[in-house]
C-alpha positions in Angstrom: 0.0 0.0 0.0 3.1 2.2 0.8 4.3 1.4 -2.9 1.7 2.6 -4.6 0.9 5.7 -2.9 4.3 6.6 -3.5 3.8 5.7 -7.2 0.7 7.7 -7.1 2.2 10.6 -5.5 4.9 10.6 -8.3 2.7 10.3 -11.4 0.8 13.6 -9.7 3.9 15.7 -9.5 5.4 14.8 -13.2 1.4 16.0 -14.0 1.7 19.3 -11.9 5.6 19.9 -13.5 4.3 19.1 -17.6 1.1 22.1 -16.6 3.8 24.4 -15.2 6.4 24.4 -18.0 3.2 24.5 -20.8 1.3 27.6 -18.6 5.4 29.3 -18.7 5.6 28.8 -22.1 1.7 30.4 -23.3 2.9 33.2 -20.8 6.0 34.2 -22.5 4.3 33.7 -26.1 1.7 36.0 -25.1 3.9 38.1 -22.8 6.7 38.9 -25.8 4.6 38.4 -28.7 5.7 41.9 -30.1 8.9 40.9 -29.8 8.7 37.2 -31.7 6.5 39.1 -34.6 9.4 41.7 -35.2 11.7 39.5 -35.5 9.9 37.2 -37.8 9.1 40.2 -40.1 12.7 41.1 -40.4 13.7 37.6 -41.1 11.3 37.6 -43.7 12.0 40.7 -44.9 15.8 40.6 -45.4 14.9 36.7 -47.3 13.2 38.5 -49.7 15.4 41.5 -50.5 18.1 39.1 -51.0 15.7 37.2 -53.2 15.2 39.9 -55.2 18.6 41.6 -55.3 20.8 38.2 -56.1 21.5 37.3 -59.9 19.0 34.7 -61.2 20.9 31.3 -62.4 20.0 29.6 -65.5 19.9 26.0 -66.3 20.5 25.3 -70.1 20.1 20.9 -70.9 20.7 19.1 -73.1 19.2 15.0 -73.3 20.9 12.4 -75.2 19.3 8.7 -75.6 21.9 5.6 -75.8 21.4 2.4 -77.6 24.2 -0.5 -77.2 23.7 -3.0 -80.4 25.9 -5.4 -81.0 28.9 -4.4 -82.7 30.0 -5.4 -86.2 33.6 -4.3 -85.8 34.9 -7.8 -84.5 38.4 -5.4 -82.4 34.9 -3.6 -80.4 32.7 -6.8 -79.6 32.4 -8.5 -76.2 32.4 -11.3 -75.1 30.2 -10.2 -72.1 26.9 -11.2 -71.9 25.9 -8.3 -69.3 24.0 -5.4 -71.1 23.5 -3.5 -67.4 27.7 -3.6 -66.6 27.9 -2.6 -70.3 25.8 0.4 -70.3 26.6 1.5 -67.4 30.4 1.1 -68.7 29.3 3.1 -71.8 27.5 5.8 -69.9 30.2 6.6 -67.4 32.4 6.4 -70.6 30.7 9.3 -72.2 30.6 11.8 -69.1 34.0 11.6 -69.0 34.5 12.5 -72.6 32.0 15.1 -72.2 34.2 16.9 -68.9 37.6 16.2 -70.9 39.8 18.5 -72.2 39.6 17.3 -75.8 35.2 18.5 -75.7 36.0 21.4 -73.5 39.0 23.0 -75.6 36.8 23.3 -78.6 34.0 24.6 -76.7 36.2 27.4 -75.4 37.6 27.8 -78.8 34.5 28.9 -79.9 32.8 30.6 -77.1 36.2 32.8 -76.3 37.8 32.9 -79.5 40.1 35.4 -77.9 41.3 32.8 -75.9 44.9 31.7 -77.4 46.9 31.4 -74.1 47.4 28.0 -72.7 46.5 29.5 -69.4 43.5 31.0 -70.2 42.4 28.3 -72.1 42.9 26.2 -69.0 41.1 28.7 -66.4 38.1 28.9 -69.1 37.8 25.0 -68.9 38.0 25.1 -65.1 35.3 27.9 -64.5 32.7 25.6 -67.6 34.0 22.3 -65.4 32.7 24.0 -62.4 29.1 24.6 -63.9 29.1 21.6 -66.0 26.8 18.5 -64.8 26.4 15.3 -66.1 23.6 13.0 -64.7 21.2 10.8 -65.3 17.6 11.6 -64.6 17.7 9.0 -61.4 20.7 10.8 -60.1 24.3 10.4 -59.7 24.5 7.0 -60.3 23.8 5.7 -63.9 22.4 1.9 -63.0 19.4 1.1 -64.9 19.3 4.1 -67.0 20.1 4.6 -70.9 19.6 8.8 -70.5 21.4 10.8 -68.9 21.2 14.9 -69.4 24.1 18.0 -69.8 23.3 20.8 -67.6 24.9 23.9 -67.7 24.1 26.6 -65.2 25.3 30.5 -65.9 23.4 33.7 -64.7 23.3 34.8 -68.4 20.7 32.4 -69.6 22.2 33.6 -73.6 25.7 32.3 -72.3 24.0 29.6 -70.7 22.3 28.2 -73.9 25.4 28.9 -76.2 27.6 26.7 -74.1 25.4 23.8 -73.3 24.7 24.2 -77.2 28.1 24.2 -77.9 28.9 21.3 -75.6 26.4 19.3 -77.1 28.2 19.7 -80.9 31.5 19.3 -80.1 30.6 16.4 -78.0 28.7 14.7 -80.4 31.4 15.7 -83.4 34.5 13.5 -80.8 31.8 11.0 -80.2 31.8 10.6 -84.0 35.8 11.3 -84.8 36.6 8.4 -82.1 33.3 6.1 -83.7 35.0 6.6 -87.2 38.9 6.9 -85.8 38.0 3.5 -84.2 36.3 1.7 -86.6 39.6 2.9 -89.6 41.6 1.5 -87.4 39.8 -1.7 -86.7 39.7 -1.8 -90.6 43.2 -1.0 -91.3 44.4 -3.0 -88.9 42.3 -6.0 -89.8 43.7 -5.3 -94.0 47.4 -5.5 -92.4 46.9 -8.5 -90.8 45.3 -10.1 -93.6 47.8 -9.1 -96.3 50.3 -10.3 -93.9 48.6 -13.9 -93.6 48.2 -14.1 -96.9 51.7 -13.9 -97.5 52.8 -16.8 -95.2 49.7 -18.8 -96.6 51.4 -18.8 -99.7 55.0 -18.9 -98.1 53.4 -22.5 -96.2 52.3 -23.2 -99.8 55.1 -22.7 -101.5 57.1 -25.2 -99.6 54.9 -27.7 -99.5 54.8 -27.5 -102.7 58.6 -27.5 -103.2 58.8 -30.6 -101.2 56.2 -32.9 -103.3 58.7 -31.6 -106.2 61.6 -32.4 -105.0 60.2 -35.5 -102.8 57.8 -36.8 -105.7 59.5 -40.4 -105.4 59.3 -40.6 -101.5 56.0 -38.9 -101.6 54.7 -42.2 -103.2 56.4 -44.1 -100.8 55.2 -41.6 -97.4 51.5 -42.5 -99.2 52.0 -46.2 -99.6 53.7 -46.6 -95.7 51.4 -47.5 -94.1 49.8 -50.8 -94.0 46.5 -52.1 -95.7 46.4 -49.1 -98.3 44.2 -49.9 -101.4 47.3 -48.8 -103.5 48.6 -49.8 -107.0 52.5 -49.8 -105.7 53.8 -52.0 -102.8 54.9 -50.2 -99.5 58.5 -50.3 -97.8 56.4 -52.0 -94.6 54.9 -54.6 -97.4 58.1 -55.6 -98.6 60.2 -55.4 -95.4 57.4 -58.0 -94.3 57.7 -60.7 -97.2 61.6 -60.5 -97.0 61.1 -61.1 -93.4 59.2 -64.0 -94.5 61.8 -65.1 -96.6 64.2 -64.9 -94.5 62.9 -66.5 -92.0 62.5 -69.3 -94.2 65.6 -69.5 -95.4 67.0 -69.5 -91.8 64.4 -72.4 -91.0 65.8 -74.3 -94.8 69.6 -73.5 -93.4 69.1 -75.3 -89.9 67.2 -78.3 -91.5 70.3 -78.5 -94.1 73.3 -77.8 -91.5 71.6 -81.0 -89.4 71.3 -83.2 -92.3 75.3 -82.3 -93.3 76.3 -83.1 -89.7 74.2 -86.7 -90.1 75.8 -87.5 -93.3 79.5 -86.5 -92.3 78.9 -88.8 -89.0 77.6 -91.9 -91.3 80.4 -91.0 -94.0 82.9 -91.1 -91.3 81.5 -94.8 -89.9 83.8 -97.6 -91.3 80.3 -99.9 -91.6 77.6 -99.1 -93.6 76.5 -95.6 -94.0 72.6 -95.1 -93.2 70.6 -93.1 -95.9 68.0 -90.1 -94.9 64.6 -91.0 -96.4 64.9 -88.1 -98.1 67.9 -88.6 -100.0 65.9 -92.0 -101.3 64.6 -90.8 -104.8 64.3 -93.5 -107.6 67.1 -93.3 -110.2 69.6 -91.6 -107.8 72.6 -93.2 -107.1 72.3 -93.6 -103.9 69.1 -95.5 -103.8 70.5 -97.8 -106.4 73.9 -98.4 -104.4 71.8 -98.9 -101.2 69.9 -101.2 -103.1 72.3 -103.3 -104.1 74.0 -103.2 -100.7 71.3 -104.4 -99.3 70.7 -107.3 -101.6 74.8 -108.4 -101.0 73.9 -108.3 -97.6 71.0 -110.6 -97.6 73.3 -113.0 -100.4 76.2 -113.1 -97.7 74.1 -113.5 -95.0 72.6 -116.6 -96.8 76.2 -118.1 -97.7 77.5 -117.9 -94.3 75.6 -120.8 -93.2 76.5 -122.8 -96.0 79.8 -122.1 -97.0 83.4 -121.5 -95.4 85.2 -118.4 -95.2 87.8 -119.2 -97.7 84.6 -120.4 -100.3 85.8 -118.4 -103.4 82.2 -116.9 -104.9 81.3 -115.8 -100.6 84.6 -113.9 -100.9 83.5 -112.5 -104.1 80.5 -111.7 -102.9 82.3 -109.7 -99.6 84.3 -107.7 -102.1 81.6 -106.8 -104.6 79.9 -105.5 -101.2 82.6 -103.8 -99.6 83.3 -101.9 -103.2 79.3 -101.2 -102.8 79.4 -99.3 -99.4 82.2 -97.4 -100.6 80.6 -96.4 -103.7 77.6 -95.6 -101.4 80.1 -93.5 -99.5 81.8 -91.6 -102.2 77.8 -91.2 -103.5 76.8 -90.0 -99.8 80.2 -87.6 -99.7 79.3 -86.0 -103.2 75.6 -85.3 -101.3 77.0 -83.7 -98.8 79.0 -81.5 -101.0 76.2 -80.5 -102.8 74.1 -80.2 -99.5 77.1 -77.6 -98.1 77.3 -75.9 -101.6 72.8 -75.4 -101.1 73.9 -74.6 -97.6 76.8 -71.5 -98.3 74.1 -70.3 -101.4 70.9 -70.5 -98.5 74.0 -68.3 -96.5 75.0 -65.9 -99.2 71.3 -65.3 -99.6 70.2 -65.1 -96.0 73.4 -62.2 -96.0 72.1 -60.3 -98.9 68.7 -60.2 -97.5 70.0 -59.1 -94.3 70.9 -56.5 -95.9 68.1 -55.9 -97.9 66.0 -55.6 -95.0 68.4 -53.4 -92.9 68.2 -51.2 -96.2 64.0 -51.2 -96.1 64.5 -50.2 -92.2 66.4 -47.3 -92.9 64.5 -46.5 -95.8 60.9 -46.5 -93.5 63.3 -44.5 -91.1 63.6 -41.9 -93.4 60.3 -41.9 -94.6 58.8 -41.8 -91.4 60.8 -38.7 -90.6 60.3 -37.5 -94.2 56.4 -38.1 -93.7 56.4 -36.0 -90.4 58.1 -33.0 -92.4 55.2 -33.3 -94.4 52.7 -33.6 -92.7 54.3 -30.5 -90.3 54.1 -28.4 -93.6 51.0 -29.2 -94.5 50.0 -28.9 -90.6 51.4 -25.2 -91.0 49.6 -24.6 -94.3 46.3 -25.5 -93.0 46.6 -23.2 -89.7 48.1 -20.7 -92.0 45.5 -20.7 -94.5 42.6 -20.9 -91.3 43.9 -17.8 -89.7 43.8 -15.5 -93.0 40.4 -17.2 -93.9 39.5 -15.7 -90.5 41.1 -13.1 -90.5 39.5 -12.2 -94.2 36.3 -12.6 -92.7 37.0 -10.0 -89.9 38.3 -7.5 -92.0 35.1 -7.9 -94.1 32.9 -6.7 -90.8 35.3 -4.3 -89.8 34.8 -2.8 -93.6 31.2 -3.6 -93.0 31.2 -1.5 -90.0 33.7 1.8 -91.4 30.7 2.2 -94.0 27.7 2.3 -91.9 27.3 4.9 -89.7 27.0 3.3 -86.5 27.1 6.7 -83.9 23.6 7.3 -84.7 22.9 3.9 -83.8 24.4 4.3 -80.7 23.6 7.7 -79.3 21.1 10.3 -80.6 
């Protein structure tokens, strides 16, 4: 209960304190009322003679519209896909051409043709900087916005409409020098760099050319390398593969030959009788017929023995007839393996020329190969040489394209 009368008694006082100040206040605005009107009039009175007695300032503007199109000289298109950035770019672009020195100079040319001094020149671009705005209609900042105004303020509105007037011409007349200075060069540039493409084109060209001449024989041979080509002429890897082939054979016909001369050396070197390889048994060779007929004294002696003695004169005929046999089939076998060793060192002599005629083919795909990579690097080089000036002729076409349109009044009017 103490609480809230305290509370209570509070509240009443801040009441009592807020009627006091308010009653104060009505009493000294009714007691010096003569006082607050006097000074009120004079206030009022002085805001209008300086009203009336300061120079009136004039506002002369001028609005220009921009348009950003795509670009037909190729050194002035973007890759950027973001029209706002690019505007706003272009826009902030353009006011500071407008406040530069190459706009202002001829404005002051021609306002103050008087004016020849570098330092008057340079005061007279100062004091037009100074009254010189350039905005867009939102404000300061050009996001979102394709307008923007000049505004020239002076407290001669005459002066005031010939310089924004003459800002607005000379702008738009470096707009359009730069437009056209820009788009000659693109041009010109583009015609040097096509000229000069052109000439190595034809320089690529020229040697490729050169080496089919000179390389006309290996060039057949580069086009016939490689394997399964549906050509009239047989490739170095086609013929390095059948001598291969042959030689391989050879070496296979060699070993078969060098075991058969060590077989018949061992059985000519026996003192019994020599055995006969079944391929050496041909009918009407000698040495079928003398084994034969050894055989056959064989069979006769080894029916005698039986019968007869040793000293039984036709058994000892028969024993000489067949020891005169076996050395015929000896001598026979002897003059076999002569001829077998001659087959054998012609088998070698040719087995040694092929080895060299294949080491030849390798070389010679060697040098092909590398041959065939020089050509195919100059025609590489031709081809790239004769894309980029195809490109390049195309570019130079647009940047002609674009030097004979008149593309300032696409973009700003």
């Amino acid at each position: 209960q103490l609480s809230t009368l305290r509370e209570h008694r509070f509240t009443h006082e801040d009441d009592f304190v807020m009627q006091n100040v308010f009653r104060e206040f009505i009493f000294i605005l009714f007691y010096r009322w003569r006082l607050i009107v006097t000074v009120f009039l004079t206030v009022f009175i002085i805001s209008i003679a300086i009203a009336v007695m300061l120079p009136s300032i004039y506002r002369s503007t001028a609005r220009f519209s921009l348009i950003v199109p795509q670009s037909f000289d190729p050194l002035q298109q973007e890759n950027s896909y973001d029209y706002k950035n690019r505007v706003r770019r272009f826009l902030q672009d353009q006011k500071e051409l407008i406040i530069s020195n190459r706009v202002l100079t001829k404005v002051v040319n021609e306002i103050y043709p008087d004016s020849h001094q570098p330092s008057v020149i340079t005061k007279k671009i100062d004091d037009i900087r100074e009254s010189l705005d350039v905005v867009p209609p939102g404000g300061e900042s050009f996001e979102g916005s394709s307008v923007y105004f000049i505004q020239y303020k002076d407290k001669n509105p005459v002066v005031a409409a010939k310089v924004a007037l003459s800002i607005t011409k000379n702008y738009l007349a470096t707009y359009r020098e730069i437009s056209q200075g820009k788009t000659n060069y693109s041009h010109l540039f583009f015609q040097e760099q096509t000229h000069k493409l052109q000439k190595e084109m034809m320089d690529k060209g020229n040697k490729v050319r050169d080496f089919e001449t000179k390389q006309a024989l290996a060039l057949l041979e580069i086009l016939n390398l490689g394997e399964g080509k549906a050509n009239a002429e047989i490739g170095p890897n086609q013929l390095l593969t059948l001598f291969l082939r042959n030689y391989h054979e050879l070496q296979a016909e060699l070993a078969g030959l060098q075991a058969s001369i060590g077989s018949l050396e061992r059985e000519s070197n026996q003192s019994g009788i020599p055995a006969v390889l079944p391929e050496m048994e041909v009918t009407g060779r000698a040495i079928t017929v003398f084994k034969n007929k050894v055989a056959q004294l064989q069979i006769q002696l080894n029916e005698m023995r039986p019968q007869f003695k040793e000293n039984f004169e036709p058994m000892k005929q028969v024993e000489q007839e067949l020891k005169l046999s076996v050395d015929a089939l000896k001598n026979e076998l002897k003059r076999s393996l002569s001829a077998q060793k001659i087959t054998a060192n012609s088998i070698r002599a040719r087995i040694g020329q092929l080895e060299k005629t294949i080491q030849g083919l390798r070389d010679r795909i060697q040098t092909i190969a590398q041959e065939k990579a020089t050509y195919q690097a100059l025609l590489q080089e031709f081809n790239i040489a004769k894309e980029a000036y195809t490109r390049t002729q195309a570019q130079m076409e647009q940047a002609r394209m674009a030097q004979s349109l008149t593309q300032d009044k696409q973009f700003l009017t």
